[in-house]
Every structure is written in C-alpha cells, then in structure tokens.
C-alpha positions as MATLAB code, in Angstrom:
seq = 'XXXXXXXXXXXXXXXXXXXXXXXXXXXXXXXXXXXXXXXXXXXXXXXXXXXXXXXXXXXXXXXXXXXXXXXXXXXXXXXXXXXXXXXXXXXXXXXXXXXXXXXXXXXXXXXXXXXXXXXXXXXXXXXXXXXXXXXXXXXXXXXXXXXXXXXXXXXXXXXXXXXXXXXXXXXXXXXXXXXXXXXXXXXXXXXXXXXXXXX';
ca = [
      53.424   54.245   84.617;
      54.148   50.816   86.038;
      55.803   49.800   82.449;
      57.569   52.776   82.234;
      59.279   52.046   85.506;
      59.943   48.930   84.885;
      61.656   49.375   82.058;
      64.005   52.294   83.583;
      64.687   49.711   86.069;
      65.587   46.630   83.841;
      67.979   48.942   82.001;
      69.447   49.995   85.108;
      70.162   46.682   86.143;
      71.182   45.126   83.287;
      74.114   47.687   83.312;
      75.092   46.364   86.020;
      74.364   42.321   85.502;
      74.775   39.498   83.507;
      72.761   36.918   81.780;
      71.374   35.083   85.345;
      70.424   38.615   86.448;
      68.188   39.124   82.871;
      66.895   35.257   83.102;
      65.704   36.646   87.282;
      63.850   39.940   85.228;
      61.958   37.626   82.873;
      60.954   35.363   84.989;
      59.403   38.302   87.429;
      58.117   39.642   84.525;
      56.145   36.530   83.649;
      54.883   36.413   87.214;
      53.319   40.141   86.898;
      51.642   38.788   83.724;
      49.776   35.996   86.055;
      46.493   35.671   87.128;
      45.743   36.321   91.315;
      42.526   35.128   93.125;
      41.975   34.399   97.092;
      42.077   30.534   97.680;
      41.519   30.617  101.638;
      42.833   31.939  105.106;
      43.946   29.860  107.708;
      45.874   29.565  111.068;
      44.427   32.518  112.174;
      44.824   33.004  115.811;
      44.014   36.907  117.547;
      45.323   37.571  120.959;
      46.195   33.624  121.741;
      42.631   32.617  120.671;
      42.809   30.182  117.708;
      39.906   29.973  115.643;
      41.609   27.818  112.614;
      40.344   29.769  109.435;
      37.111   31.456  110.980;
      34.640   29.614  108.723;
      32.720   28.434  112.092;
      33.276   30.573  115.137;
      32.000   29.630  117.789;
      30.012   31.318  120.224;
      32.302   31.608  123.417;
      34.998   32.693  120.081;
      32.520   34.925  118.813;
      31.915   36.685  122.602;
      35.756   36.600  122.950;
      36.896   38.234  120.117;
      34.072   40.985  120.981;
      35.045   41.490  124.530;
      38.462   42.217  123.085;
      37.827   44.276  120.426;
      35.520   46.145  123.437;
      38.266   46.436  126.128;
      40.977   47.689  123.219;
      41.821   50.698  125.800;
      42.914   48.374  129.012;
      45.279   46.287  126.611;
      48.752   47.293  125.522;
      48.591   44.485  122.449;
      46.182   42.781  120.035;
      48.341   39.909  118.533;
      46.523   38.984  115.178;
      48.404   36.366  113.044;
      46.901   34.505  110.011;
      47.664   32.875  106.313;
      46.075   34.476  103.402;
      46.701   31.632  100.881;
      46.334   33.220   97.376;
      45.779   31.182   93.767;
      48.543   32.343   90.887;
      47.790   30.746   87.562;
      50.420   31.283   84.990;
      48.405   31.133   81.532;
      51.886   32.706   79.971;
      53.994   30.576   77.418;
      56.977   31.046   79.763;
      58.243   29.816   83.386;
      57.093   32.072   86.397;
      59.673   32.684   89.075;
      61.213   34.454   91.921;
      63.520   34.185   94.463;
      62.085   36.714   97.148;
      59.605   39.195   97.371;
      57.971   42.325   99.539;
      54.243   42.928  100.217;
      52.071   45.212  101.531;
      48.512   44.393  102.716;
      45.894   46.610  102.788;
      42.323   45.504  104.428;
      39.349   47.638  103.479;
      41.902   51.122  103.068;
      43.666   50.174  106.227;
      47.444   49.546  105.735;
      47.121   46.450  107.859;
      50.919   44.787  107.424;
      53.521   44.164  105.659;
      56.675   41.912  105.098;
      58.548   39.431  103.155;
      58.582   35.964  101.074;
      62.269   34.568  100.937;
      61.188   30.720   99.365;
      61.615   30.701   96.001;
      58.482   29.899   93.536;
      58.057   28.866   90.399;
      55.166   28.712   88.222;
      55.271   26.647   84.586;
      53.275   27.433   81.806;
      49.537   26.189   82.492;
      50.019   25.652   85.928;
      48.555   26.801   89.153;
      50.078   27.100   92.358;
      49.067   28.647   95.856;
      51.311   30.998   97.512;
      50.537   31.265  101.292;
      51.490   34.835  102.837;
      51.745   34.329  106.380;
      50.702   37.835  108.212;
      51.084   39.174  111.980;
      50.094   43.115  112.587;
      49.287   44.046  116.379;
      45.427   45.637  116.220;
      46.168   48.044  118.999;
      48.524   49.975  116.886;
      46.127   50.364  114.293;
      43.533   51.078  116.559;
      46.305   53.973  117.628;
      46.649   54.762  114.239;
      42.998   54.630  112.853;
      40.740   54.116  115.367;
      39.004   51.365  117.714;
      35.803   51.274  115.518;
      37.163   51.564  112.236;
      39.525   48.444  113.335;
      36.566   46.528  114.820;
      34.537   47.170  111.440;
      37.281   45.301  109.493;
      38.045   42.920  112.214;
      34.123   41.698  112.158;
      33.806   41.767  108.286;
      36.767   39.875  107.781;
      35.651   37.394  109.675;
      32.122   37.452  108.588;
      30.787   38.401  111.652;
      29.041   41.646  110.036;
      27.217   41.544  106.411;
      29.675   43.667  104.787;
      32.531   42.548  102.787;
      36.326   42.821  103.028;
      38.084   43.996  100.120;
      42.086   42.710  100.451;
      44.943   44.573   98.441;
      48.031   43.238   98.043;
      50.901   44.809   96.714;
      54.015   42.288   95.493;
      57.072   43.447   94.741;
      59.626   40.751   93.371;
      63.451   41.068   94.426;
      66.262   40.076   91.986;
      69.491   39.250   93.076;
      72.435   41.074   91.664;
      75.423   39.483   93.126;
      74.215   38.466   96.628;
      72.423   41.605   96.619;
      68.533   41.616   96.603;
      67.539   44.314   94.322;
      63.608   45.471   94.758;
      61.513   46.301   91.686;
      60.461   49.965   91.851;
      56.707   48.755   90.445;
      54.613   46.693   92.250;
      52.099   43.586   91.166;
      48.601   45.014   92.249;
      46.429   42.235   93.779;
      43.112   42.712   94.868;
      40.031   40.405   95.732;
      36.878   40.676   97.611;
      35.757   37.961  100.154;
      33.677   37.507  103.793;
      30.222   38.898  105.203;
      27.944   37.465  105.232;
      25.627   36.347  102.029;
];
C-alpha cells in the first residue's frame, strides 16, 4: 500500500515539476530504503528538572519525578522535552537526502508528539549519520487524554525506572519542495525500536 501511494504521488508531482523536483523524489526515496536504529536520548529535562539522558538518576531525581507524576491533578502542566538521537545507515548505491520532514512519535501506543525537521540531511552511499529529533509534549494533556497511570507506566519505563521496556514508533514523512512549496509524501517511513527497563 505504501508503494502504491507513493507512486500515485510521484506521478502527481512530476506533472507538476521539473528535473530538481524528480532529483528531491529520489533522493527521499533512497532515504526510505535506509536502515533506522536508536543511538541515544539526551537533554531530557521534565517539568524544569534536568536529568541529562536518564542513564543515572539520582535519588532526590528519582523521588522528584515520582512526586510529580503523583500530584498530576494539582498541576495545570508537565513540561517534558528530550532528544531521541536515531542511527540512519544508507547501505543504498545512491545519495540519501531531504530538505524537511514531519514525524509522529508514538511511545508504547501512546501518540506522545509530533513535529518537524527543517535542516537538510544527506546520507552517501556507505555512510552513517545520526539524526537527532528534538521532542517537547506536555504529560498533563496526555494524562487528560489517556490517563495518569497509563502516562506514569511509560514515563517510568522510558526511563528505566520500571523493568518493562519502551517500544518507540516513529513515523517520517519527507517534504519535497515544488516551487517554494513544501509538498508532504502521502506514505510514511515506519521506524520502530525497542529500548529501557531494566535488564
């Protein structure tokens, strides 16, 4: 289904384009044919408390982020920013590029944020590069949406404070410019990796 709709929507635009517009498709193309794994999350910082990328919380961290995730009802936001930093290896014969792209994240089923990459990236053949996706979502809203313990249950397996793991989708969707025009491809790049708990 994903090829079919691509290729309705190459056809579309190359109605519509020229040859810079066809070199943008094939080079998006090539990045859908790439290989995705998690490299590392960092700068993560939840309601002003920075705790760098969680690897070693620390105890008055630990009873802080638990004492928030408790009192969820008295506050009317949960800031939580980080950097997922992913690995895209490019084993293809041709460059990998973009100019800009959308994502959506999705932490253990929960639609957890969403947004967009405007830097431009470009993979050659053999090469590997990381792509950092920098992330803010407000846990109170998705404790309005979901619910306080389902939240907390990611929350605390994400950063390996429970023994299960978190499972991270991504969904990328590269833009091409037609004109000045960013055009969004109908078929997203599925990403997903497994990381955290506890061993």
């Amino acid at each position: 289904m994903m090829k079919k709709t691509a290729i309705i929507f190459t056809s579309i635009l190359l109605l519509f384009s020229g040859c810079d517009v066809f070199k943008q498709i094939g080079g998006a193309y090539q990045l859908s044919q790439c290989e995705y794994t998690y490299h590392s999350v960092d700068d993560i910082q939840i309601a002003g408390i920075n705790i760098g990328d969680g690897s070693r919380l620390s105890l008055s961290n630990l009873a802080s982020i638990s004492t928030i995730l408790a009192s969820s009802s008295k506050m009317q936001t949960i800031p939580l920013t980080l950097t997922l930093n992913m690995n895209i290896k490019n084993p293809n014969e041709a460059v990998a590029f973009l100019n800009s792209l959308d994502y959506a994240i999705e932490i253990n089923d929960l639609e957890f944020t969403n947004g967009k990459i405007d830097i431009p990236l470009q993979i050659n053949p053999g090469e590997t590069q990381t792509m950092p996706i920098h992330m803010s979502t407000d846990l109170k809203q998705l404790m309005n949406r979901y619910s306080q313990e389902k939240v907390s249950e990611v929350v605390n397996s994400f950063f390996g404070i429970s023994a299960e793991k978190t499972q991270v989708k991504v969904n990328l969707w590269p833009k091409v410019l037609v004109g000045k025009t960013p055009i969004k491809s109908p078929a997203a790049i599925p990403v997903i990796f497994t990381f955290g708990g506890k061993s």
